[in-house]
C-alpha positions as CSV (number, residue, x, y, z in Angstrom):
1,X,54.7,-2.2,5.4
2,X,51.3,-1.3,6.6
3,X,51.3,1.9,8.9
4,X,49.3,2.0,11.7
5,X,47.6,5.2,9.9
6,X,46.8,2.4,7.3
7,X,45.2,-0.2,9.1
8,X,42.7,2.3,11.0
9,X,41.8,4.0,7.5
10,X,41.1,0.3,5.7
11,X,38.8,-1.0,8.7
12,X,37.5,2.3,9.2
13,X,36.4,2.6,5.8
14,X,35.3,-0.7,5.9
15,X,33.4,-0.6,8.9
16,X,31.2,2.6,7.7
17,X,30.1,0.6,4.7
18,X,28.8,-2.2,6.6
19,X,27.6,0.0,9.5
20,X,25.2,2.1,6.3
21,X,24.0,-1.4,5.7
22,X,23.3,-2.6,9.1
23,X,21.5,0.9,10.1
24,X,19.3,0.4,12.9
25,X,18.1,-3.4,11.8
26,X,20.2,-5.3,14.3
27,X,17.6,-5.0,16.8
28,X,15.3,-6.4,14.6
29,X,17.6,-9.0,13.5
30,X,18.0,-9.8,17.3
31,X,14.3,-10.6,17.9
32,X,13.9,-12.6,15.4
33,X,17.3,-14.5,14.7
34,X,17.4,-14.1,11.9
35,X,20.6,-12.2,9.0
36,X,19.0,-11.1,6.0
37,X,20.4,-13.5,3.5
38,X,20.9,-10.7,1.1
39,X,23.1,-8.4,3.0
40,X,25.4,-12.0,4.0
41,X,25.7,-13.2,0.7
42,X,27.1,-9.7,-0.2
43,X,29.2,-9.4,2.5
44,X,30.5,-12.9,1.5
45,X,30.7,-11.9,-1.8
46,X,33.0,-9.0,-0.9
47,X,35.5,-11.1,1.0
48,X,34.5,-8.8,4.1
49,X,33.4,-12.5,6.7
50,X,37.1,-13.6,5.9
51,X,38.8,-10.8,5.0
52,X,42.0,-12.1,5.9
53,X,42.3,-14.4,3.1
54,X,45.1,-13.7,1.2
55,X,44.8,-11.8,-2.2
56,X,46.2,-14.7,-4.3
57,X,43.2,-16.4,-3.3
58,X,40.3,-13.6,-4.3
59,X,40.5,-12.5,-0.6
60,X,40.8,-9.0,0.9
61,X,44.9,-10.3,2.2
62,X,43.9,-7.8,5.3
63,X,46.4,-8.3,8.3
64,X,45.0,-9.8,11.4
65,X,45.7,-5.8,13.2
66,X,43.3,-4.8,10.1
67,X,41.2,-7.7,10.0
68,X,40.8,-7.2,14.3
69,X,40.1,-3.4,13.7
70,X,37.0,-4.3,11.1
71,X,36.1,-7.3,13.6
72,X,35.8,-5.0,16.6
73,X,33.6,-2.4,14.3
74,X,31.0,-4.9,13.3
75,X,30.8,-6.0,16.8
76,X,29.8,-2.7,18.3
77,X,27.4,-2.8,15.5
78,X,25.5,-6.0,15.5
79,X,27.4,-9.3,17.2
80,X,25.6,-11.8,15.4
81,X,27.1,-10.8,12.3
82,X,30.6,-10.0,13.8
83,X,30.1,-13.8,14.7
84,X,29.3,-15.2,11.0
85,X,32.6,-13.3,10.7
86,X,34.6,-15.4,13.0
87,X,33.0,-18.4,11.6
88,X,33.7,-17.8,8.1
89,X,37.3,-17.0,9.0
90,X,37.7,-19.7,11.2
91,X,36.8,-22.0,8.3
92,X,39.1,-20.2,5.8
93,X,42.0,-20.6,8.0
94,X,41.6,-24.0,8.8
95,X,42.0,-24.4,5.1
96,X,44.9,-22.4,4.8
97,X,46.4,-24.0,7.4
98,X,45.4,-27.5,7.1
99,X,44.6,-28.1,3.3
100,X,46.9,-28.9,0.2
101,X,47.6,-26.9,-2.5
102,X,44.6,-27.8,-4.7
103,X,42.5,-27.7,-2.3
104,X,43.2,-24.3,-1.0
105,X,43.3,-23.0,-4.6
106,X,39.4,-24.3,-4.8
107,X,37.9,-23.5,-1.6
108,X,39.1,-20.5,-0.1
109,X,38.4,-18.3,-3.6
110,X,34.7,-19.6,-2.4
111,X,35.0,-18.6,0.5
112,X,36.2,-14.9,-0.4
113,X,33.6,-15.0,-3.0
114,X,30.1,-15.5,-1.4
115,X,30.2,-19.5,-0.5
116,X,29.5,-19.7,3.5
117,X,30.8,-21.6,5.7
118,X,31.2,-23.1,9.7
119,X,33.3,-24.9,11.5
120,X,32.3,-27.8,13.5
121,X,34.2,-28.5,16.7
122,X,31.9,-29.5,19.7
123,X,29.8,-32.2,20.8
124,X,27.1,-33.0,23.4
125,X,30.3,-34.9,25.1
126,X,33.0,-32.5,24.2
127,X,32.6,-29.0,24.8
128,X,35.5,-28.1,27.0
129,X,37.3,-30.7,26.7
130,X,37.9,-31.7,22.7
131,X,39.4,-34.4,23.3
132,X,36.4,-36.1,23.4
133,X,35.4,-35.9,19.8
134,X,33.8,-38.5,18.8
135,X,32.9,-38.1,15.3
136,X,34.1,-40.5,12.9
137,X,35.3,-40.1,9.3
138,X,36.3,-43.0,8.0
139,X,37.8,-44.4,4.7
140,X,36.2,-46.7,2.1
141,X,38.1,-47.0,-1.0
142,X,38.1,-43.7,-2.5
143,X,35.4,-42.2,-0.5
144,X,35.2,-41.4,3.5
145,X,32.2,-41.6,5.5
146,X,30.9,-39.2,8.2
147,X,29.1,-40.7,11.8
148,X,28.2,-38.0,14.3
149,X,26.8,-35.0,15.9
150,X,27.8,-31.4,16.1
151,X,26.1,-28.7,19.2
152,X,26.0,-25.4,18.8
153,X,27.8,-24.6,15.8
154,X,27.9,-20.7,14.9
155,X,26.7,-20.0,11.5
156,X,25.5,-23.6,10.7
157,X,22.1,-22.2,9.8
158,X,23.5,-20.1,7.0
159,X,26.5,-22.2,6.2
160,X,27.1,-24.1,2.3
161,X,29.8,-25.7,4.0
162,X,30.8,-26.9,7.0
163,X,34.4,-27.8,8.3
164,X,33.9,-30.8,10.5
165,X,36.6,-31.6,13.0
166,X,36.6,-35.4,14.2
167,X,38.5,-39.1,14.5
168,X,40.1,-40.8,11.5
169,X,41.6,-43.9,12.4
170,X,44.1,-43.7,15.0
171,X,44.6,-39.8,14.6
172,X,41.7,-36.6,13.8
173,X,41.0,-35.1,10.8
174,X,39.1,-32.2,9.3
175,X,36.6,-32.8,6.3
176,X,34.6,-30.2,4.3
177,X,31.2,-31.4,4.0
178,X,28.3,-29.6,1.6
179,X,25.3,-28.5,3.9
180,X,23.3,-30.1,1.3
181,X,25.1,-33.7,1.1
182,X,23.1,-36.7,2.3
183,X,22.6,-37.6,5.5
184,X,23.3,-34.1,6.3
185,X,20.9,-32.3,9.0
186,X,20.9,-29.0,10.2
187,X,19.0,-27.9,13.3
188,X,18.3,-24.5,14.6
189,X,19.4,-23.7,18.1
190,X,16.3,-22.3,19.6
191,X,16.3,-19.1,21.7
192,X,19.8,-18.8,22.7
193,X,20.6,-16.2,25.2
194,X,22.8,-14.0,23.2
195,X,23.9,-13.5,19.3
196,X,20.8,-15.0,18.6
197,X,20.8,-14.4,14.9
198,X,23.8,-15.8,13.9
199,X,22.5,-19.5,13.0
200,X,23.9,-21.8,15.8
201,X,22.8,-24.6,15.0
202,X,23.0,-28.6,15.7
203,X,24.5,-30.5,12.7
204,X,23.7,-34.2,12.5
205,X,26.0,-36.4,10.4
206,X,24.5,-40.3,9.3
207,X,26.6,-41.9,7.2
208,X,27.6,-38.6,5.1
209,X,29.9,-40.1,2.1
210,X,32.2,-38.1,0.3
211,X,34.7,-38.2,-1.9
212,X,38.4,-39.0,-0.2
213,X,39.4,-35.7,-1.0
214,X,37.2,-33.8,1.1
215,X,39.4,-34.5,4.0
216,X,42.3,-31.4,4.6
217,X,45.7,-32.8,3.7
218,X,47.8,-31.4,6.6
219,X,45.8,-33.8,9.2
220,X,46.6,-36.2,11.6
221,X,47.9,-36.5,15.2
222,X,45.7,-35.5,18.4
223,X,42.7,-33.7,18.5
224,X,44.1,-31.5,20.7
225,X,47.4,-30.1,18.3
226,X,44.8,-30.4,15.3
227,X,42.5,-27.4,16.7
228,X,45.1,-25.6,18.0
229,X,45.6,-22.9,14.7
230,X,41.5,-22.5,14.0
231,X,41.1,-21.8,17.6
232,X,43.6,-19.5,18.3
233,X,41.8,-17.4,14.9
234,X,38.8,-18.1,16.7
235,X,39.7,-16.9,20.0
236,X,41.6,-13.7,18.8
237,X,38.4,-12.8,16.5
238,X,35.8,-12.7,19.6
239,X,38.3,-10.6,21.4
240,X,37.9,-7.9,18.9
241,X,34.7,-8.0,18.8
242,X,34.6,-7.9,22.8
243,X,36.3,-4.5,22.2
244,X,33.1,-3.8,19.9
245,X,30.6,-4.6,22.6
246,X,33.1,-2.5,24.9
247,X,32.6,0.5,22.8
248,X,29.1,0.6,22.1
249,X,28.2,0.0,25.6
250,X,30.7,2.8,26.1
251,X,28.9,5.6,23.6
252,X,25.8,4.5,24.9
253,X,26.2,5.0,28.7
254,X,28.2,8.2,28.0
255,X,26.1,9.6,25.7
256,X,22.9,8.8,28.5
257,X,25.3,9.9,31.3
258,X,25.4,13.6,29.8
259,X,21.8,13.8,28.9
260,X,19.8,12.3,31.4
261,X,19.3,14.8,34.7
262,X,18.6,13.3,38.1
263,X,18.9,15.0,41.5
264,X,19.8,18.7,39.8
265,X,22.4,17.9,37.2
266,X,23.5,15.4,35.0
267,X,24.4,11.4,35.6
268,X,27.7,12.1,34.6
269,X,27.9,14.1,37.7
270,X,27.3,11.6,40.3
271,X,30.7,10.4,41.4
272,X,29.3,6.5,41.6
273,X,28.2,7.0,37.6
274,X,31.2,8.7,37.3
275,X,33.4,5.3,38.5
276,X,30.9,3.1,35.9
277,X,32.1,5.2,33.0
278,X,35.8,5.5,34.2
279,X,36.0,1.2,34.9
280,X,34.0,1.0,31.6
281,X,36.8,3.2,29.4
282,X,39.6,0.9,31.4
283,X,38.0,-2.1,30.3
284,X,37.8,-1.4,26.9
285,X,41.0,-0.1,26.4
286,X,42.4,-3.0,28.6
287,X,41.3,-5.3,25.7
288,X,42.5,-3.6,23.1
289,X,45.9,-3.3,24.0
290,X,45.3,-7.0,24.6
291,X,44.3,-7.6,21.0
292,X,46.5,-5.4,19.3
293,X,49.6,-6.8,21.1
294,X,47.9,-10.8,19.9
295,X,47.8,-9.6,16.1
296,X,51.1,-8.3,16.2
297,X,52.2,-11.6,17.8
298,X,49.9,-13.3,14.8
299,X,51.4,-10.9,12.1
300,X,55.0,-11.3,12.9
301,X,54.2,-15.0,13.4
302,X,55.6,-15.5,16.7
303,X,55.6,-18.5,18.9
304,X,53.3,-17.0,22.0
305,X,50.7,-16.1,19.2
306,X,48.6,-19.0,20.6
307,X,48.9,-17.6,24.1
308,X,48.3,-14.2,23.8
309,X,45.1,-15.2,21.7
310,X,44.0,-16.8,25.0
311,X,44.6,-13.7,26.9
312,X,43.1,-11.4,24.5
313,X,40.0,-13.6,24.6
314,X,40.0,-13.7,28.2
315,X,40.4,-10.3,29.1
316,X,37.9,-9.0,26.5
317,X,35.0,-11.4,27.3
318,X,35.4,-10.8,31.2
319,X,35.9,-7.2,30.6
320,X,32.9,-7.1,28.2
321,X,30.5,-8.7,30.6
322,X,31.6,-6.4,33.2
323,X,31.1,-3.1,30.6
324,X,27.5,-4.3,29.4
325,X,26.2,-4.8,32.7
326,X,27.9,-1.2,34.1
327,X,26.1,0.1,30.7
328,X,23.2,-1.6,31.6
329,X,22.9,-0.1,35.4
330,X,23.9,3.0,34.1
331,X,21.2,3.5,32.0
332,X,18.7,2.0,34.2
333,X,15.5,0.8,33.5
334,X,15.6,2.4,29.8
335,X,18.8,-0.4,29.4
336,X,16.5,-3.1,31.4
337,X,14.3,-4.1,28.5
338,X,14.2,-6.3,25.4
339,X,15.3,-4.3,22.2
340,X,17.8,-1.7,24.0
341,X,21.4,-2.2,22.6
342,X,22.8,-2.2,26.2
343,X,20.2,-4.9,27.4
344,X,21.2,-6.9,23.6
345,X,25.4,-6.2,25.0
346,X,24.4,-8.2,28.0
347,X,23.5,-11.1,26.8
348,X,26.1,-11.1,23.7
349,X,28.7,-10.5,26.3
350,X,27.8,-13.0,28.5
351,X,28.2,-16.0,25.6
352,X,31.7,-15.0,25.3
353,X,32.7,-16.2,28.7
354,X,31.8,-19.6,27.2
355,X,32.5,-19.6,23.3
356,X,36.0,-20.6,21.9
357,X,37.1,-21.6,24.8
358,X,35.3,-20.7,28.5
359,X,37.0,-18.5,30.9
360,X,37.3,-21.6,33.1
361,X,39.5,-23.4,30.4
362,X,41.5,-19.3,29.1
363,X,42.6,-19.9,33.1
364,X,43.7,-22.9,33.0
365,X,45.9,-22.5,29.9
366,X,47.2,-18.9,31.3
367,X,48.2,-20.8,34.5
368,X,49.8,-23.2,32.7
369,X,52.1,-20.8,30.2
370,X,52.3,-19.0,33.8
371,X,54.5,-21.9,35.0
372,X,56.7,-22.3,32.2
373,X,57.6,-19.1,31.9
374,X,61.6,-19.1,32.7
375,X,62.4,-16.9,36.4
């Protein structure tokens, strides 16, 4: 049994090896969006962007508690990166979860062992609502073809594979399609507001064939049931690395509260600056206890694991926007500019709201489970 002593030392010790190789460079990274190939490749290659695979497959086998305490690290240190994270394990799970035998056996070793991936899900007509997929894979003797277009797909730009999610016949299916196959194309998003080095990208699919096998096993059914695993890892990932955001825009504002002087004494002092900090420390720990109490529900493999992913999600994107832009005012004009981690927080925080499900759509499901919930 993994202690909770346990799980704080491995993603601690984790974390400080990836935050002595980030350094200061994710400002830099920021500006330019771009991830130095070099220090995601070795990432990859350490099993550290999916490092809940399990250890029978190469992978780190780190819980989802662990794996949410490393995910929350790299966030407070560079969200772009903590996003290539989500994508990478997104895409392993959907393997786990989805594929056969053989082909969990050949992909997810890759996976753990340097071989990047992304998973495809929306559309320029199904965002929201992915119900609306219309990608088609369809069979042709012993090979499948792939017709359509992905939008804004995290980690595309960086991706060797790509788990595309879209209509087979009657039902929906997931295929893994090479980067490089024919027919493939892979377009940079240009300047999105936040993570903007973490490759989102537009992935255009004409008449991509592959062999039969390239589409998961376990598929079939709606759109909707199909998604449901991969998103609920997706959703519980960016609300740990909400809680990252949280905390660096925490250390920063309370680190500038105590040193900057205005009026006589320090910020800290002033009993409005004072409330910022104190709504700041409730936010983050807020979604924490909201992520630890989803991993547990993930770890013991419990039936509301789906829900409290949502909430998780929910609470940490709405209480990250509301920390970076408190951080932010705290600090002012040094936080109002280009290049300051608070200013880069904003705009991370702010994609949360919308990615892996919009707060809009977290709602709607919440108020649903609200109603079925027996009085």
């Amino acid at each position: 049994m993994i202690t909770d002593s346990a799980v704080c030392g491995e993603s601690n010790a984790m974390t400080s090896l990836v935050a002595e190789m980030v350094g200061d460079q994710a400002e830099e990274w920021d500006r330019r969006s771009r991830l130095p190939m070099a220090l995601v490749r070795e990432l990859a290659g350490r099993g550290m962007l999916c490092a809940q695979v399990p250890a029978r497959y190469g992978g780190l086998g780190l819980t989802a508690a662990a794996g949410g305490a490393f995910t929350a690290g790299v966030g407070g240190l560079c969200s772009s990166l903590r996003s290539l994270m989500t994508s990478q394990g997104m895409a392993a799970w959907t393997i786990e979860k989805l594929g056969g035998a053989a082909q969990r056996e050949a992909r997810l070793p890759e996976l753990a062992g340097g071989r990047l991936a992304a998973v495809a899900f929306s559309e320029p007509a199904a965002g929201s609502d992915l119900s609306a997929i219309e990608t088609r894979i369809r069979a042709e003797g012993d090979t499948v073809v792939i017709e359509g277009r992905k939008i804004w797909i995290t980690g595309a730009a960086y991706a060797d594979l790509l788990v595309v999610f879209g209509r087979l016949g009657d039902g929906a299916a997931a295929v893994l399609v090479p980067a490089s196959a024919p027919g493939v194309r892979v377009e940079r998003v240009p300047d999105p507001l936040g993570c903007r080095a973490a490759g989102h990208a537009d992935v255009h699919l004409d008449s991509v064939r592959l062999p039969a096998d390239s589409v998961l096993q376990r598929t079939g059914g709606s759109v909707e049931l199909l998604v449901t695993s991969p998103l609920t890892y997706g959703r519980l990932s960016v609300a740990w690395g909400c809680v990252g955001i949280l905390r660096a825009c925490l250390n920063t504002a309370t680190d500038h509260a105590r040193s900057r002087t205005q009026f006589g004494k320090p910020l800290a002092d002033h009993q409005l600056i004072a409330r910022h900090l104190a709504e700041l420390l409730v936010g983050e720990q807020v979604a924490t206890r909201t992520c630890e109490h989803a991993s547990r529900c993930w770890d013991a493999g419990l039936p509301e694991t789906a829900t409290a992913a949502v909430l998780a999600k929910h609470v940490g994107a709405v209480n990250a926007v509301q920390g970076a832009a408190a951080a932010v005012q705290i600090l002012g004009s040094a936080g109002a500019r280009d290049g300051q981690a608070v200013a880069r927080a904003y705009r991370d925080a702010k994609l949360m709201e919308i990615i892996e499900g919009s707060n809009e759509i977290c709602q709607l499901i919440l108020a649903r489970h609200a109603l079925t919930v027996p009085r």
